[in-house]
C-alpha positions in Angstrom: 43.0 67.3 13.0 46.7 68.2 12.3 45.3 71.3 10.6 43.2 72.6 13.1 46.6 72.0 16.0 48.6 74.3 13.1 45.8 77.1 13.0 45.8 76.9 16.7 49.1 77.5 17.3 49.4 80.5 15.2 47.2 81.8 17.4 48.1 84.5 19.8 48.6 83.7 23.5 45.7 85.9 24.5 43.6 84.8 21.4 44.4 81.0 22.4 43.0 81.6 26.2 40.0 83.5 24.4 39.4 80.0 22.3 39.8 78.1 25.0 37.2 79.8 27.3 34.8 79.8 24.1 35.3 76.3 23.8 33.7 76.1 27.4 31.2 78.7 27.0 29.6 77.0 23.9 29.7 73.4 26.2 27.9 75.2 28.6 25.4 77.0 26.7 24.9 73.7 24.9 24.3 71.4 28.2 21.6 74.2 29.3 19.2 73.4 26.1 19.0 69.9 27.9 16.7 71.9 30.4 13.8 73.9 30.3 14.0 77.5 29.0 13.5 78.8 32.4 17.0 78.0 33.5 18.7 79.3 30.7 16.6 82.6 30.5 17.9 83.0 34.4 21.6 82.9 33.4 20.9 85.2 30.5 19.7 87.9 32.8 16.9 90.1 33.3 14.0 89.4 30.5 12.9 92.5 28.6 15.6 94.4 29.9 18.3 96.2 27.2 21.4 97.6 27.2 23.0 101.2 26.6 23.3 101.6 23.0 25.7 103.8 22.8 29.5 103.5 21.2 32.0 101.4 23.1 35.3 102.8 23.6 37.3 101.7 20.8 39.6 99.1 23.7 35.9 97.1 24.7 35.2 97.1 20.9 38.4 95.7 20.5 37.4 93.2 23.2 33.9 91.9 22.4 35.4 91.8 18.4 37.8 89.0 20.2 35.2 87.3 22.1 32.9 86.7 18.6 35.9 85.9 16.6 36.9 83.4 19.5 32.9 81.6 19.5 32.9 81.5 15.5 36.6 79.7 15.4 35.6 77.3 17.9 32.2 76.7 16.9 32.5 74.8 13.8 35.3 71.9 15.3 33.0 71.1 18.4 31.3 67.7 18.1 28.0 69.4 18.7 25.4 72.1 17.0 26.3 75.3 17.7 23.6 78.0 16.4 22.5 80.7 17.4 21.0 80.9 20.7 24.2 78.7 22.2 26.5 81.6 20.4 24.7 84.3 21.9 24.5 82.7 25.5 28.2 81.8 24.9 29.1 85.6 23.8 27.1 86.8 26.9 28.3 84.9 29.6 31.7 86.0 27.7 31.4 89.4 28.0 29.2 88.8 31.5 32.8 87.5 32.5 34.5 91.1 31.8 31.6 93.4 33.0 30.8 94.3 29.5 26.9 95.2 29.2 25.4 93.1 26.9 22.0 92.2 25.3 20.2 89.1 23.6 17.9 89.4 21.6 15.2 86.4 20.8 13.2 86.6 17.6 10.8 85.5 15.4 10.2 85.5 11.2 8.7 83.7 8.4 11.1 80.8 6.5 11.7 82.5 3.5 11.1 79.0 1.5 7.5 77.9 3.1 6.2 81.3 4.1 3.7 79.3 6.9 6.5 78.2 9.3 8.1 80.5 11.5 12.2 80.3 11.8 13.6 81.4 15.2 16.3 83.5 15.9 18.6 84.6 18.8 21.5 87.7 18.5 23.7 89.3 20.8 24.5 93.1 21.2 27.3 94.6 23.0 26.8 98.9 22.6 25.9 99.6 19.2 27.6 96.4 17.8 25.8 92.9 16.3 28.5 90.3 17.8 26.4 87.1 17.3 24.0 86.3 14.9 23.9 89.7 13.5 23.6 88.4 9.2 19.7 87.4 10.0 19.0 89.6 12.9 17.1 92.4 10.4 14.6 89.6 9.3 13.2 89.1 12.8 10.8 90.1 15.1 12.5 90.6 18.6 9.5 89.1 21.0 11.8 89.3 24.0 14.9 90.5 25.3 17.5 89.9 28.3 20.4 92.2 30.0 
């Protein structure tokens, strides 16, 4: 615990109220899984809908790199799973939170160790950039979408 107080407060003031708001965001995102699907896809936003793809001007890059850094620091100390579809909902409320146009992305593939069960998968894009999830995001099938 002492550790994780040191790394904190090397943090940057702005970086700290990033972690912070993370922090909350994952909570969040986890409590909805304790509901049906229908109540998170609501707060995710419009299903099958996308986002522009194009650049983002290098200060919103700058951002939504600070919002994923922010959800994979806090992530791994919270007393609860936090994979991919929490992330993503996290990152998207997040950027939701600073007007920033987002997209999630919810997919399907094969396990790559028993080729008959399917693995899920859920990923977040802001413009042209992966912020959650985006390691795995190649080796699925999107089957739905929400902006």
């Amino acid at each position: 615990m002492i550790v994780v107080l040191r790394k904190y407060r090397r943090l940057l003031p702005g970086e700290r109220r990033l972690l912070r708001e993370a922090v909350r965001a994952l909570a969040r995102a986890r409590l909805t899984l304790f509901f049906p699907f229908a109540r998170l896809a609501a707060r995710l936003g419009t299903a099958g809908a996308v986002s522009p793809e194009d650049a983002l001007p290098a200060e919103q890059a700058e951002l939504v790199a600070a919002i994923a850094r922010a959800i994979d620091r806090a992530a791994p100390y919270l007393p609860w799973q936090c994979r991919c579809l929490v992330r993503a909902a996290a990152g998207k409320w997040m950027c939701d939170r600073r007007g920033l146009a987002t997209t999630v992305y919810l997919g399907v593939g094969k396990q790559e160790a028993d080729q008959a069960e399917l693995a899920a998968h859920a990923w977040l894009r802001a413009g042209d950039t992966l912020l959650i999830g985006a390691e795995e995001a190649g080796s699925f099938q999107t089957i739905t979408t929400f902006s």
